[in-house]
C-alpha positions in Angstrom: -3.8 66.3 6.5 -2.4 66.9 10.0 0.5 69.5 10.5 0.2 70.2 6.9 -1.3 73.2 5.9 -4.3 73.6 3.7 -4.5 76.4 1.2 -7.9 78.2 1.4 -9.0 79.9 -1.7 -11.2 82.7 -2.4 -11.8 85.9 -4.1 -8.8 89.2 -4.0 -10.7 92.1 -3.5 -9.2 94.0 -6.9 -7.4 96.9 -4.3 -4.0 97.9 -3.8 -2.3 96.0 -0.8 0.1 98.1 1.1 3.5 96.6 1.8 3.8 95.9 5.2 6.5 93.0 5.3 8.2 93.1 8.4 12.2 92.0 8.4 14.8 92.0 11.2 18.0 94.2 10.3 19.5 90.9 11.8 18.1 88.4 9.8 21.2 87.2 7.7 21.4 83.9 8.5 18.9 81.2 10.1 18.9 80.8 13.7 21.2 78.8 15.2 18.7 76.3 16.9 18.0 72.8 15.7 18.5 72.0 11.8 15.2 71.4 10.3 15.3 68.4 8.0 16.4 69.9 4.7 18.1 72.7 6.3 21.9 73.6 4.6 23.8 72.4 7.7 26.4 75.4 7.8 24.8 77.4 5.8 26.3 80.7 7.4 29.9 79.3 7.7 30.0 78.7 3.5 28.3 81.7 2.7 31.5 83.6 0.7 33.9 81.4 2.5 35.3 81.0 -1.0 34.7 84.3 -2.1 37.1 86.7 -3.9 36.4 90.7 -4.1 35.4 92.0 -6.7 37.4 94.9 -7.9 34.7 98.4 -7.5 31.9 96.0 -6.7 31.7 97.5 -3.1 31.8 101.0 -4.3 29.2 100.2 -7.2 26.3 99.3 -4.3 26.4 102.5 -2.5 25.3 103.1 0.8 24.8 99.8 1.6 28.1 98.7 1.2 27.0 94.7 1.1 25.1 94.8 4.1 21.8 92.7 4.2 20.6 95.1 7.4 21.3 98.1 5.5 19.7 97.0 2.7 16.3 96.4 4.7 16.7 99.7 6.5 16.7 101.8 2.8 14.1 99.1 1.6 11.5 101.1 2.9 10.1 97.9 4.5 9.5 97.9 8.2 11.7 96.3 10.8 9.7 95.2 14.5 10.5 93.2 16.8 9.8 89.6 16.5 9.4 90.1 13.2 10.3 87.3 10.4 13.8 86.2 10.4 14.4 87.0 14.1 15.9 83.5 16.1 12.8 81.8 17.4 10.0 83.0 15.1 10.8 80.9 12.1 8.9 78.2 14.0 6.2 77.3 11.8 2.8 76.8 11.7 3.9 75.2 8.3 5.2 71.4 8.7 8.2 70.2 7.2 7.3 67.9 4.1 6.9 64.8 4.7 9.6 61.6 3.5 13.5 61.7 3.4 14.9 65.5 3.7 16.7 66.5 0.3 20.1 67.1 0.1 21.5 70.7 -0.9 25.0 71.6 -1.9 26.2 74.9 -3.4 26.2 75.1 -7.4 28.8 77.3 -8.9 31.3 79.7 -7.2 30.6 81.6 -3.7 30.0 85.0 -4.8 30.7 88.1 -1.8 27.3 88.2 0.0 25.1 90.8 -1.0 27.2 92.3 -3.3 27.1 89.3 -5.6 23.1 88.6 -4.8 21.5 86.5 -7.4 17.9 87.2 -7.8 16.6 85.3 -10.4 17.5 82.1 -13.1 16.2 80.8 -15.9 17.2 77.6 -18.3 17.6 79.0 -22.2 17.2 76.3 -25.2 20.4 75.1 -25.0 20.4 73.9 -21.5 22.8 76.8 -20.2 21.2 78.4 -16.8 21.1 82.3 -16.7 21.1 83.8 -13.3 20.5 87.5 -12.4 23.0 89.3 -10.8 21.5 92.4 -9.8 24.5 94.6 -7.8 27.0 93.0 -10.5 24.4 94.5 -13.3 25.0 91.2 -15.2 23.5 88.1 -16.3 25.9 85.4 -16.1 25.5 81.8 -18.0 26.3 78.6 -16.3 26.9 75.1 -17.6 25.9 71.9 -15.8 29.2 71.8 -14.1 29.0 75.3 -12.3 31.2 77.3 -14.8 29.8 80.7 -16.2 30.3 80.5 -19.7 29.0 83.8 -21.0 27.9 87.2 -20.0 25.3 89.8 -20.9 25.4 93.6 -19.4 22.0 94.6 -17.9 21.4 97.4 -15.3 20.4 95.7 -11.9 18.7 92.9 -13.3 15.7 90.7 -11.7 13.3 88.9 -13.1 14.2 86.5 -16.3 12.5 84.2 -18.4 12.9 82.2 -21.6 10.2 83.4 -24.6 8.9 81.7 -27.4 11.3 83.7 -29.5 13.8 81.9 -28.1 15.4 85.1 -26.5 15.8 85.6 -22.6 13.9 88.2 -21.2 14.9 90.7 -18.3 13.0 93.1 -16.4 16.0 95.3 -16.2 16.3 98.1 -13.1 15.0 96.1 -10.2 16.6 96.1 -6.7 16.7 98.8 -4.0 19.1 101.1 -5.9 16.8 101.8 -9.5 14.1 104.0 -9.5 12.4 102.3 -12.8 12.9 99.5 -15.4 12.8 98.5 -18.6 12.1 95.1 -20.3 15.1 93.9 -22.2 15.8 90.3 -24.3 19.1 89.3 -25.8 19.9 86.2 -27.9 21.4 83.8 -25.7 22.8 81.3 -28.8 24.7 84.4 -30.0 28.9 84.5 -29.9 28.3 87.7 -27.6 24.9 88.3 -26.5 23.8 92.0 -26.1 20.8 93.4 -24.1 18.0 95.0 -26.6 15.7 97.3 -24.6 11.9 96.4 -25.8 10.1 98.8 -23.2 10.7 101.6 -21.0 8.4 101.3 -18.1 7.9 104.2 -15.4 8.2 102.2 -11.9 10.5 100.0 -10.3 9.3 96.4 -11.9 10.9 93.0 -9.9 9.5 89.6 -11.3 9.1 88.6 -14.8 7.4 86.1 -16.9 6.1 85.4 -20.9 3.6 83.7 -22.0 3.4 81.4 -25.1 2.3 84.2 -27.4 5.3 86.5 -26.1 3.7 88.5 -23.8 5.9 89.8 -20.8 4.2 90.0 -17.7 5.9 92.3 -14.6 5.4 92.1 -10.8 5.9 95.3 -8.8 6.4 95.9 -4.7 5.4 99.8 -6.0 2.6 99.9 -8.0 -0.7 98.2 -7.2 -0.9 96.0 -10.3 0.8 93.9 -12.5 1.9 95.2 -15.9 2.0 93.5 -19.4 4.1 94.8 -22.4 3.3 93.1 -25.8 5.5 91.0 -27.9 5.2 94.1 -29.6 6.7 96.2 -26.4 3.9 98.3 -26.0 2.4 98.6 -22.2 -1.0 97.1 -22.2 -3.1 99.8 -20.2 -6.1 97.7 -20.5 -4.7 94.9 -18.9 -2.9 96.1 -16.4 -6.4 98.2 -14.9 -7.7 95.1 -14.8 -4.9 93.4 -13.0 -5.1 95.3 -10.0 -3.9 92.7 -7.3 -1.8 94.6 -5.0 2.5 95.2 -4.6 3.4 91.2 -5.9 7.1 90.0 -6.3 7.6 86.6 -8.0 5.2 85.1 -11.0 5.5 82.5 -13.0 3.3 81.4 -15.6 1.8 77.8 -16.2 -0.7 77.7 -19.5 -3.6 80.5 -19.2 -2.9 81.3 -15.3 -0.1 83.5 -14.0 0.6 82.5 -10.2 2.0 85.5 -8.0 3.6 86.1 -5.0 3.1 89.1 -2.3 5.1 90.1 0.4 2.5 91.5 2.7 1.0 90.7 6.7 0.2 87.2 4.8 1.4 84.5 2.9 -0.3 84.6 -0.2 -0.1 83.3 -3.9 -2.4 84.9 -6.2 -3.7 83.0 -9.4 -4.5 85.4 -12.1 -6.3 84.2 -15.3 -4.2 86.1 -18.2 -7.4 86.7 -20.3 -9.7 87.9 -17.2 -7.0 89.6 -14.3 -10.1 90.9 -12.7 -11.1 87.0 -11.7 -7.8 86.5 -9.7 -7.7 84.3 -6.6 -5.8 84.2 -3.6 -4.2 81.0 -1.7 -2.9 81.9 2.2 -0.1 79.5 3.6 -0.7 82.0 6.7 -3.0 84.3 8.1 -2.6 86.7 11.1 -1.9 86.3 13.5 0.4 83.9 12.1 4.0 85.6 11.2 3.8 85.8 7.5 6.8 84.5 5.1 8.0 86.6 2.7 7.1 85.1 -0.7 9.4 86.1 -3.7 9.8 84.0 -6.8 8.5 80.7 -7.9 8.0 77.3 -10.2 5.4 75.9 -11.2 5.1 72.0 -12.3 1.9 70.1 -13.4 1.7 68.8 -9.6 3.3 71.4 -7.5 4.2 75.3 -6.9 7.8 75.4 -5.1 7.8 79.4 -3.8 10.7 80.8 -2.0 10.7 82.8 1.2 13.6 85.5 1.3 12.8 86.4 4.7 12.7 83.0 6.5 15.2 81.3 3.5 12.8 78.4 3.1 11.1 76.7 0.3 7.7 75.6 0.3 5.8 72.8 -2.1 2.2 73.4 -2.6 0.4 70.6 -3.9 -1.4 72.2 -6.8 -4.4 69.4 -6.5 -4.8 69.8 -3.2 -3.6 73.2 -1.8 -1.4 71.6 0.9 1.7 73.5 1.8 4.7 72.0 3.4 8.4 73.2 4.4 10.5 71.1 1.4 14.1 72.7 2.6 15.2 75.9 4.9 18.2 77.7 6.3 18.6 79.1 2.7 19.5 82.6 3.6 17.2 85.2 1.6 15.9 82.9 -1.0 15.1 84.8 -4.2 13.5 82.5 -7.3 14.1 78.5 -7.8 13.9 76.7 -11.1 13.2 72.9 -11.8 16.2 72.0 -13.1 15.3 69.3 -15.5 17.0 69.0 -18.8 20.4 70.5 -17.3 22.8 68.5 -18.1 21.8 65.4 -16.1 19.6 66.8 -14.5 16.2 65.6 -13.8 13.3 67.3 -12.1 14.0 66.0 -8.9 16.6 68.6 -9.2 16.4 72.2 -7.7 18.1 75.3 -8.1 17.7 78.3 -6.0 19.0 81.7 -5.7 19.7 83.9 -2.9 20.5 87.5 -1.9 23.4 86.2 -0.3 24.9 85.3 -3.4 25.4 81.4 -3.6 23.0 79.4 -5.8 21.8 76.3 -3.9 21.5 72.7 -5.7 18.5 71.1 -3.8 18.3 67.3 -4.9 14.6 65.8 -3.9 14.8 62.1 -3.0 15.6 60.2 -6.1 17.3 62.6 -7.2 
């Protein structure tokens, strides 16, 4: 296949991974080399350009005070030099995808970097996109047009998905700032949704998904395992033992297999079988000595896995037949989660939407889109 890279697959040793991710305090926008093909041209200059404060929103973040270098610094995350995100490492051992570059334009307003940082989205029933805003402690609703329609109060929210309840679900308490989280759903067809806390969980969750039967299944960059709380809101101890595949970020779940991110020395998604954890697999995009990309949330289709980077801002496609791996757009700074947009409004699934810690969600249109 060339430049492209091949995924290799194999067994994941059932240990805990330490978290050894290593960010550059200076790594808030791309470098200001070349434009990659795909790239947002000007990425940096838009970025809040349109931004208003936010009345206490500086205050409500702490010692950070909406500074991405700060925020890595507290992370507990280490910081080296040459590390990811530095100008001149980005240059990948992973090739740009191949065919015409897409185009990406911001959706929606241009929230104050950091402090408005959108971690996660999810489409509801009703074709209205919910978007994690974890400093705001907020989930806002958007219509095709970029207008937030409705909001629901949630303390530092990450991780949402839609359930076959036909409530959203939030792991609730994620970011630098909580210290442990809870699963929450609210109704989002109701006049004024409120958040309805299902389970109270003892660490610092981050990614969430739910499975047809309503299960909710939780990443973690603090414990060594995912977790899964019952459609019944009880913590499945069983389970969880079993699903012992190291600190994981994003997950998103496709039939029986839950596909995981880890932000570790390598690139890595992780395919865990819901019913047997304990067979989970591993896919590298990049070994060491290879800098690794930070991997945080992801989509799956029936031909592809698109996984964000928040360290490098880029977003990969991963051929699910093949296990190829290719660059599909970059300069996205800190890239968070993406959803296939198809079914909002006119959108089809040639149609991207990604989030950022920088705030602004990113419209990526693939060719024939």
């Amino acid at each position: 296949m060339g430049a492209r890279r091949n995924l290799r697959a194999a067994s994941v040793r059932a240990v805990s991974v330490g978290l050894a991710v290593v960010l550059a305090p200076a790594a808030l926008v791309p470098a200001a080399a070349a434009v990659p093909p795909g790239s947002v041209e000007g990425a940096a200059g838009s970025v809040g350009s349109a931004a208003v404060p936010i009345e206490g929103a500086l205050g409500s973040v702490g010692p950070h005070g909406g500074s991405a270098a700060a925020l890595d610094a507290g992370s507990g995350l280490v910081s080296a030099p040459g590390s990811v995100g530095t100008p001149g490492s980005v240059g990948a051992p992973i090739a740009p995808c191949p065919g015409p570059a897409p185009r990406v334009s911001t959706f929606g307003d241009a929230p104050v970097p950091v402090v408005g940082w959108t971690e996660n989205l999810a489409l509801d029933a009703d074709g209205r996109l919910w978007v994690s805003k974890t400093f705001l402690n907020r989930v806002d609703a958007y219509d095709p047009d970029g207008r937030v329609v409705a909001s629901v109060a949630v303390r530092a929210p990450g991780g949402i998905a839609l359930g076959p309840d036909g409530r959203m679900h939030v792991a609730a308490g994620t970011g630098y700032l909580a210290d442990r989280s809870d699963v929450v759903t609210f109704d989002p067809a109701a006049e004024r949704p409120e958040a309805r806390i299902e389970a109270r969980l003892d660490a610092r969750m981050n990614g969430l998904a739910v499975d047809a039967d309503g299960n909710r299944y939780l990443t973690s960059l603090e414990t060594d395992r995912l977790t899964r709380v019952t459609a019944a809101g009880e913590v499945d101890d069983e389970w969880s033992r079993r699903a012992q595949v190291g600190v994981s970020n994003g997950i998103a779940i496709e039939g029986d297999t839950a596909y995981v991110t880890q932000s570790t020395t390598r690139t890595v998604v992780l395919e865990v079988p819901l019913d047997r954890p304990e067979a989970t697999t591993t896919r590298e995009l990049t070994t060491p000595p290879e800098i690794a990309r930070g991997l945080d949330d992801l989509a799956v289709t029936p031909q592809a896995l698109y996984v964000t980077s928040w360290t490098t801002g880029e977003v990969f496609r991963v051929d699910r037949g093949t296990g190829d791996a290719c660059v599909l757009v970059s300069g996205i700074p800190r890239a968070t989660a993406v959803v296939v947009a198809d079914g909002f409004g006119e959108f089809t699934e040639r149609n991207l939407l990604v989030t950022s810690l920088h705030g602004p969600i990113r419209h990526v249109r693939l060719a024939g889109g």
